[in-house]
N, CA, C and O of each residue as an XYZ file, in Angstrom:
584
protein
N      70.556     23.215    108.801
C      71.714     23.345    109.662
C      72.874     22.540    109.079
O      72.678     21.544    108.384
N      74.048     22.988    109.373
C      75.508     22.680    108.795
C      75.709     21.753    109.970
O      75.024     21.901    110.982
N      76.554     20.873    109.884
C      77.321     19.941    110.797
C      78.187     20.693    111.168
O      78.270     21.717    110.490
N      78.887     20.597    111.994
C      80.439     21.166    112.624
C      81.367     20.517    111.532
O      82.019     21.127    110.684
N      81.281     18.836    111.765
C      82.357     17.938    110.884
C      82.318     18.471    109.656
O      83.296     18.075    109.021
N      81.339     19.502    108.758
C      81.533     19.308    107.732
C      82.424     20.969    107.975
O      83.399     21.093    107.233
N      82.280     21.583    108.462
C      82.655     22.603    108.606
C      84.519     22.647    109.106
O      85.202     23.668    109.181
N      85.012     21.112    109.404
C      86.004     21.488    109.588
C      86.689     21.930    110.684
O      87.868     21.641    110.885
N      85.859     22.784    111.589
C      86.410     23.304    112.714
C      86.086     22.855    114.280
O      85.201     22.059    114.593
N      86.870     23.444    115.082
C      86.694     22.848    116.323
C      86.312     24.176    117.125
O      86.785     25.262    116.789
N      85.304     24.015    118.361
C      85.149     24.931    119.059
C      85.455     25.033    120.337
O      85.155     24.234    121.223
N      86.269     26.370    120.471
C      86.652     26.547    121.665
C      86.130     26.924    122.726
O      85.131     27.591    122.458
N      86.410     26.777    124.508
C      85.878     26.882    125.236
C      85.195     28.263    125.397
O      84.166     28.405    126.057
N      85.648     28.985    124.937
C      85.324     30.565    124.702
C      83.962     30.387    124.093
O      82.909     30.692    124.654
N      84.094     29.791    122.718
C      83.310     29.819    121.682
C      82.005     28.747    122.011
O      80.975     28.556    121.364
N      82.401     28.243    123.056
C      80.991     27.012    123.211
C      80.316     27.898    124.281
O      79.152     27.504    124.338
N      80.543     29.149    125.363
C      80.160     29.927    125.782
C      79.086     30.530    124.701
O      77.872     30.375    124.568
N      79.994     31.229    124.045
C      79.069     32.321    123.477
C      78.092     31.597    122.384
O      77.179     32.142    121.763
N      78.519     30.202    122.302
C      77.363     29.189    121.011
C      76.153     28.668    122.031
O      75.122     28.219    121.530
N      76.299     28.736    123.399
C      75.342     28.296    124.455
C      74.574     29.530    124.317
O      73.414     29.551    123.903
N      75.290     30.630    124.696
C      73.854     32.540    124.571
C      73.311     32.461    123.093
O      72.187     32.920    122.889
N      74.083     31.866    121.952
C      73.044     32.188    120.644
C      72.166     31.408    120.712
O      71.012     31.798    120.536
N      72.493     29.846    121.032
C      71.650     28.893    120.806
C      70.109     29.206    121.537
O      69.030     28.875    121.046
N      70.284     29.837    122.670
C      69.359     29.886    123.593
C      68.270     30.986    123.436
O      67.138     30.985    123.920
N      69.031     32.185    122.430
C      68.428     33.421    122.524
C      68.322     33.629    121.062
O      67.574     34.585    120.858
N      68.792     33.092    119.915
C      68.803     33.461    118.916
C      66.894     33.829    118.178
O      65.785     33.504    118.602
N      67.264     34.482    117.174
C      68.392     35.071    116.940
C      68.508     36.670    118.143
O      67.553     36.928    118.876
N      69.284     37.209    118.141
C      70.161     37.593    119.239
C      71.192     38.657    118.545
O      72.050     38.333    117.723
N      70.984     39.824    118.963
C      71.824     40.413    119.138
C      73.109     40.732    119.307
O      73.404     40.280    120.413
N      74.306     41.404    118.705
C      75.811     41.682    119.545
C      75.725     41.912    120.876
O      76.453     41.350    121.694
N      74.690     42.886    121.214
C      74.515     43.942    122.475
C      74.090     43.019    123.742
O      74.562     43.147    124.872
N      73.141     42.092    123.363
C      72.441     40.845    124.349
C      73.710     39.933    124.581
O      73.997     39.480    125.689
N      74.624     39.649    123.148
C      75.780     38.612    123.775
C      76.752     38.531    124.357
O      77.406     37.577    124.779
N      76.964     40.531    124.416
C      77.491     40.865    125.056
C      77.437     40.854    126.712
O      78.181     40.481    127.619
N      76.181     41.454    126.595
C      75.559     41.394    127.957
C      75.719     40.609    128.879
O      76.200     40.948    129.961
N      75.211     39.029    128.497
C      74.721     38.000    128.869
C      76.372     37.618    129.259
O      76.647     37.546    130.457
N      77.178     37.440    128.506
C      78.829     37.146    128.339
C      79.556     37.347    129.801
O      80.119     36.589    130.590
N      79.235     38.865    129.758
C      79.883     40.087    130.706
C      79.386     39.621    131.688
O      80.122     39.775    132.663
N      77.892     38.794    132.043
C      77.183     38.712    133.417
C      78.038     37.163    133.766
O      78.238     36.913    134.954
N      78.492     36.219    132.768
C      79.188     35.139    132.860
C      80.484     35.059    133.278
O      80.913     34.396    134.222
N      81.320     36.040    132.238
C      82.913     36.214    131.737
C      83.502     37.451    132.464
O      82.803     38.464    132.432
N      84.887     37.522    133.223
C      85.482     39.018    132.784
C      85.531     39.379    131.373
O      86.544     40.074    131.288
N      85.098     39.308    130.431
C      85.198     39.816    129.193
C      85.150     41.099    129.033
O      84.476     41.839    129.749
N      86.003     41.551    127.886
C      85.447     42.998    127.506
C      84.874     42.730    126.349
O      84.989     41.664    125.743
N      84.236     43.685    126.000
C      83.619     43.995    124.535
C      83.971     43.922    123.322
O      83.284     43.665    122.333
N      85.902     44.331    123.476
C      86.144     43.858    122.154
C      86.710     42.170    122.138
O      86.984     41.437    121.188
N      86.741     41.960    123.462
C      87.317     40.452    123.090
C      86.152     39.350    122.778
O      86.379     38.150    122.619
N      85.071     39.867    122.727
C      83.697     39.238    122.726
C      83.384     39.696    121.430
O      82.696     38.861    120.843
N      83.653     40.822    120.678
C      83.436     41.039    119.110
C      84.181     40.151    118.679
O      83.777     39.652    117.629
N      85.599     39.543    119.277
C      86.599     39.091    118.079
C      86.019     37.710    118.482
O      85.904     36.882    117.579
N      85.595     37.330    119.897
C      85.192     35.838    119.644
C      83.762     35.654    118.538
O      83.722     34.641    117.840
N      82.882     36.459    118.466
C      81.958     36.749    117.238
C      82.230     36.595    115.867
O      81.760     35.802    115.050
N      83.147     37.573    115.741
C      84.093     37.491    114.347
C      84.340     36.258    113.852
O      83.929     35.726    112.821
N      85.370     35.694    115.073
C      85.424     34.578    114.550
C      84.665     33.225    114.457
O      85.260     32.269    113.959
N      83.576     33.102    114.839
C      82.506     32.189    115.052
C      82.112     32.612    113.385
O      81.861     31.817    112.479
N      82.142     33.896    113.320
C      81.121     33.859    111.639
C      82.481     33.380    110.345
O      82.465     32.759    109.282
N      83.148     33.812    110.862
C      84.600     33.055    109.716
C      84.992     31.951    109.750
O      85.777     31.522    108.904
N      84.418     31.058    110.983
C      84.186     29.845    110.878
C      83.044     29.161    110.243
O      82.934     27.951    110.043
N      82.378     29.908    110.013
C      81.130     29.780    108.845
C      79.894     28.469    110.367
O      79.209     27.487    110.080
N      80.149     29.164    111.941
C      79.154     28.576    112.755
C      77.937     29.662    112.874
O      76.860     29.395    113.407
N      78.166     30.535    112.478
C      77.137     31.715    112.773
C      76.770     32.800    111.528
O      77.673     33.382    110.928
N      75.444     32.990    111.231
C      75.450     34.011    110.624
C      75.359     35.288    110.978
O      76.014     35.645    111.958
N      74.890     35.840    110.573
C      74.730     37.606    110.943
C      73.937     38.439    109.651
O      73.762     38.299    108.440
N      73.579     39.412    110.765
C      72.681     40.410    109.509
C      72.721     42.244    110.385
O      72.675     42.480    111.593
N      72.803     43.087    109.402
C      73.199     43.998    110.192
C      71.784     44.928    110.101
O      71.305     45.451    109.095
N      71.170     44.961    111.793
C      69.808     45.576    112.223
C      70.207     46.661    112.607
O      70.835     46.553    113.661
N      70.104     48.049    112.093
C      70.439     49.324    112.638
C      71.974     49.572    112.960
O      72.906     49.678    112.162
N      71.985     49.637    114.424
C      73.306     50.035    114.495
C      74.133     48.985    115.190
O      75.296     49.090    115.579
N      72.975     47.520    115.311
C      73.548     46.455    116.008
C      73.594     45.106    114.795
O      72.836     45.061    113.825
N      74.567     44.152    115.087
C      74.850     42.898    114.381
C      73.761     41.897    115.117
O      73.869     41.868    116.343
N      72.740     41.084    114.544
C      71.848     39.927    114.761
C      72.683     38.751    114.234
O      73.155     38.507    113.124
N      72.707     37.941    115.711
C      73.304     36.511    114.932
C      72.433     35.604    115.515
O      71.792     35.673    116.563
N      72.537     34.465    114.392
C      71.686     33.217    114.443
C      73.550     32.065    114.057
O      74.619     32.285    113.487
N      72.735     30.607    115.003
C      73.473     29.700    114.735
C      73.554     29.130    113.025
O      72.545     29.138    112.320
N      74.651     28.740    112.613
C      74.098     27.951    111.673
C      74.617     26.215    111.547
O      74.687     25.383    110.643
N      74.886     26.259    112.876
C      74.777     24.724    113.377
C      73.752     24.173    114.569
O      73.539     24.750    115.636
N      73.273     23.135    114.203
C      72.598     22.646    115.328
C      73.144     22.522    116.911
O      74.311     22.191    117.118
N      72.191     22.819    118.049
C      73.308     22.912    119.267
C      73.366     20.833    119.718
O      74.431     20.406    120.163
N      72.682     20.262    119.608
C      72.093     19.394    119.995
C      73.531     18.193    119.026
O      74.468     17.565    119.519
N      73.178     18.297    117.883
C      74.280     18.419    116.768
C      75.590     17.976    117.008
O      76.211     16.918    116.907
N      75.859     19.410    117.445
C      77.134     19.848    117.914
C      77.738     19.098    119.256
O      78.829     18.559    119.443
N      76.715     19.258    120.023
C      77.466     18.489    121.363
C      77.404     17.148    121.327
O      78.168     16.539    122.076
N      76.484     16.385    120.451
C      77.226     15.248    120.053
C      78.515     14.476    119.214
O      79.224     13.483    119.373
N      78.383     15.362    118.418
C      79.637     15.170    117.570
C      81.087     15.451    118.528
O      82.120     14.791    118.408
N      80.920     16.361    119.299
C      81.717     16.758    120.425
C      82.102     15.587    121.376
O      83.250     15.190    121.578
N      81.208     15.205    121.806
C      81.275     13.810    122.565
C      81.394     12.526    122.283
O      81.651     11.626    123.083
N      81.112     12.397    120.580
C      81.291     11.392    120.026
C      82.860     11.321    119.675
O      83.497     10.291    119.457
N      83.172     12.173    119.672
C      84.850     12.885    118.683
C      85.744     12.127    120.337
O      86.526     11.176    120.323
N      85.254     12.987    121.696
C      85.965     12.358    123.050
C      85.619     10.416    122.987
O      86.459      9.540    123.197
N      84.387     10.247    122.694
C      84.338      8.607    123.046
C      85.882      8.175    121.918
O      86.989      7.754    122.251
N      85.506      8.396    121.002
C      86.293      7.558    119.654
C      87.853      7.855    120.689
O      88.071      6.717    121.104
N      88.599      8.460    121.077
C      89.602      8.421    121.726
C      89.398      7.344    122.731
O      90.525      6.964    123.048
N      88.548      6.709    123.348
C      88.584      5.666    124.523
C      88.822      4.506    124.434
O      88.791      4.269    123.226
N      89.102      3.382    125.103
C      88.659      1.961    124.602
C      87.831      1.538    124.427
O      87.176      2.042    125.339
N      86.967      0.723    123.775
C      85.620      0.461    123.515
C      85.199     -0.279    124.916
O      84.331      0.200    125.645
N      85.789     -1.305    125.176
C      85.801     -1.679    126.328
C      85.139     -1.172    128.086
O      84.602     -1.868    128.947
N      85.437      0.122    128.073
C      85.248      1.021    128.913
C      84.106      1.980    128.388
O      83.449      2.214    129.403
N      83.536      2.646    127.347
C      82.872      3.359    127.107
C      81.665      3.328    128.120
O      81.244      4.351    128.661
N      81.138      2.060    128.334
C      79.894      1.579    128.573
C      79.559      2.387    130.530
O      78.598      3.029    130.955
N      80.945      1.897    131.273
C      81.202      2.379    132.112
C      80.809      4.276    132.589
O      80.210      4.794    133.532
N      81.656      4.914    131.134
C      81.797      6.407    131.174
C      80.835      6.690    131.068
O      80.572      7.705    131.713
N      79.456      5.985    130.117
C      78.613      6.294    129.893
C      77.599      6.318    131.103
O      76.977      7.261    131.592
N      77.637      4.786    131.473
C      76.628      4.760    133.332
C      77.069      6.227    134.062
O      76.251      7.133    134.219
N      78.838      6.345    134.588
C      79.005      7.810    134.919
C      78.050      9.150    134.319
O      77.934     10.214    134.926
N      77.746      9.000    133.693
C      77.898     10.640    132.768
C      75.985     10.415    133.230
O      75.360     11.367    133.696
N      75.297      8.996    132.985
C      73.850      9.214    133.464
C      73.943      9.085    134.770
O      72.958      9.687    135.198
N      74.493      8.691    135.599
C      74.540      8.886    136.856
C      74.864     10.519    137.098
O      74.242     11.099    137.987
N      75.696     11.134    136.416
C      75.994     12.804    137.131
C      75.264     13.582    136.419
O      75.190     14.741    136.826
N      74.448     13.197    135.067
C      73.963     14.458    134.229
C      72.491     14.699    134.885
O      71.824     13.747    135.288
N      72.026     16.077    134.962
C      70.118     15.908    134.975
C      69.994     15.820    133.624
O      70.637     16.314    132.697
N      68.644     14.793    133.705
C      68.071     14.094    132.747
C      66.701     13.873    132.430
O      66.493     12.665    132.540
N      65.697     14.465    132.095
C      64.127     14.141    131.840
C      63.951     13.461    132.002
O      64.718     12.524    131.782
N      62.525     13.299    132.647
C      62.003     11.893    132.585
C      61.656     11.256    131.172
O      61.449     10.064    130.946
N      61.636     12.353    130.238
C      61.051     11.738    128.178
C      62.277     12.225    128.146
O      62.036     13.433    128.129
N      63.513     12.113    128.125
C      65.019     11.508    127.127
C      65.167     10.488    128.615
O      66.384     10.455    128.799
N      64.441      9.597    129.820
C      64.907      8.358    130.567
C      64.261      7.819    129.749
O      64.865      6.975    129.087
N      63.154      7.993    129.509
C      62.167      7.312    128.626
C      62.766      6.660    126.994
O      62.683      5.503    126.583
N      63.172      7.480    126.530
C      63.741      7.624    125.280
C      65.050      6.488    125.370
O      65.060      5.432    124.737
N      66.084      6.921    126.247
C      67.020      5.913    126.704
C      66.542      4.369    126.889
O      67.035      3.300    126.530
N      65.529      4.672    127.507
C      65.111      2.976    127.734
C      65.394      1.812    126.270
O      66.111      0.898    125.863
N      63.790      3.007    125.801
C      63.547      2.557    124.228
C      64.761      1.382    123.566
O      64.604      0.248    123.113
N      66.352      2.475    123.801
C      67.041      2.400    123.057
C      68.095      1.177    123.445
O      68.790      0.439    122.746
N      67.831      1.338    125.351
C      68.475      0.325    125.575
C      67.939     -0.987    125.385
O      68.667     -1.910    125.021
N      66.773     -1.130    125.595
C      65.801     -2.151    125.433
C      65.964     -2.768    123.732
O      65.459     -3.871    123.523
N      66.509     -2.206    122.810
C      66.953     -2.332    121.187
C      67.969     -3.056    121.431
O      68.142     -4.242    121.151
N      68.838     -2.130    122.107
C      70.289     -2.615    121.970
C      70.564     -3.572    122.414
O      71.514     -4.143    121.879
N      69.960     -4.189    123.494
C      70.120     -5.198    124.171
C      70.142     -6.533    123.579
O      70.999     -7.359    123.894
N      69.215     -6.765    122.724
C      68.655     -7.656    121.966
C      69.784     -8.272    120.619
O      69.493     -9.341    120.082
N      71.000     -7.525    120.185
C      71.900     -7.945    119.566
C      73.408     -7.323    120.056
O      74.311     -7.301    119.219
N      73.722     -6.686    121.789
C      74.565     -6.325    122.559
C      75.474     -7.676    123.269
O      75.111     -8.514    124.094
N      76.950     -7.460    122.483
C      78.080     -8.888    122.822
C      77.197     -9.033    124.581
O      76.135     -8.582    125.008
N      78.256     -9.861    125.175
C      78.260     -9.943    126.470
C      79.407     -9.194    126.854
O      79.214     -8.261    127.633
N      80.233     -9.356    126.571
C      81.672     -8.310    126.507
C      81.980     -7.887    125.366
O      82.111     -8.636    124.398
N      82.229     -5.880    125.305
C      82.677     -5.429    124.160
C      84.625     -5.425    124.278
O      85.294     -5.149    125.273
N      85.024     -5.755    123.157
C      86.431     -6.210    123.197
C      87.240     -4.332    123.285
O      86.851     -3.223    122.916
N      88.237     -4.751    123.837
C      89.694     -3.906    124.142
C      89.971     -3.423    123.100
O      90.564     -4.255    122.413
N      89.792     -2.045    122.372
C      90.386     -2.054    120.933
C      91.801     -0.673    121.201
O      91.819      0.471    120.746
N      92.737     -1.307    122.008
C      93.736     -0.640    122.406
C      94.524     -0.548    121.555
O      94.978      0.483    121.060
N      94.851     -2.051    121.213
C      96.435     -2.425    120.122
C      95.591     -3.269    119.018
O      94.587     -3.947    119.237
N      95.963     -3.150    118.315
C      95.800     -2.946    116.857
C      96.029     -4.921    117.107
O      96.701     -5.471    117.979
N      95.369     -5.440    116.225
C      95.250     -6.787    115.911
C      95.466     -7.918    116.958
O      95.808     -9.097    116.860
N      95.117     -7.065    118.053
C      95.311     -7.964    119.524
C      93.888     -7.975    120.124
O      92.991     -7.133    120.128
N      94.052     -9.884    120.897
C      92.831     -9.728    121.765
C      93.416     -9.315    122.941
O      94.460     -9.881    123.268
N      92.780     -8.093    123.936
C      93.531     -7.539    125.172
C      92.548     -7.372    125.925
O      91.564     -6.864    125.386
N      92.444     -7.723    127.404
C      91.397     -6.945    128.427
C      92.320     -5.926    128.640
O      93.505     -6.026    128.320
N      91.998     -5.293    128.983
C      92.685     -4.001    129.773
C      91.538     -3.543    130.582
O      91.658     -2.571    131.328
C-alpha cells in the first residue's frame, strides 16, 4: 500500500465516501459503487464515474476491466489514510490542547474493547516519560499558556 502523503493528494468529502464503499467491499465493482453511493448520495452515475476517474488519476485506486464492468481495489491503506488525515488536523492545533481533543474524540467515538485495551498499553508507555504540562506552541519562540 501507497501512503496518501506520498501521493501528494488530498481527499475529498465526495471521495472519502466512495474510499469508505471500496475499502469495505473491495475489490468491487463500478456497478456495486454505484449502487451502494446512490443508496447514500443523490448522485447520478455519471457524477460517480467522474468521482472514480478521478480517485484512479490520483493514483488512490486501481482498476481492471472485468467484462463490461470496471473492478476497483484501494491502493492506499484505509486505516493509513485516516490517520494521516487526523494527524495533518492535530498538527494545525496547539500542542497544549491536543490532549483535551483527544479525551473528546474517546469520549464520542465507539471504540472496542481490544483498541481500549490497546490504548491502555500505550497510555500506560507514555506516561512513564509524559511532561506534566505540554507547552503552548502558538508563537514561535515564546513561553505562552493559552
Amino acid at each position: 500500500m501507497v501512503k496518501l502523503q506520498e501521493k501528494e493528494s488530498t481527499i475529498s468529502n465526495s471521495e472519502w465516501e466512495a474510499m469508505r464503499i471500496i475499502w469495505t467491499l473491495e475489490p468491487v465493482s463500478s456497478t456495486k459503487i454505484i449502487e451502494e453511493l446512490q443508496a447514500k448520495k443523490d448522485w447520478s452515475e455519471s457524477t460517480i464515474k467522474t468521482l472514480l476517474r478521478r480517485l484512479v488519476k490520483k493514483n488512490l485506486l486501481s482498476t481492471k476491466k472485468e467484462g463490461r464492468h470496471f473492478v476497483y481495489t484501494a491502493k492506499v491503506n484505509q486505516t493509513q489514510v485516516m490517520t494521516e488525515a487526523a494527524q495533518e488536523l492535530l498538527d494545525r492545533m496547539c500542542d497544549m490542547h491536543k490532549g483535551e481533543v483527544l479525551l473528546q474524540l474517546l469520549t464520542d467515538s465507539p471504540i472496542s474493547k481490544s483498541d481500549l485495551a490497546k490504548m491502555q498499553q500505550v497510555i500506560s508507555e507514555k506516561e512513564k516519560s509524559a511532561p506534566d504540562m505540554v507547552p503552548c506552541n502558538c508563537l514561535p519562540d515564546k513561553e505562552h499558556v493559552c
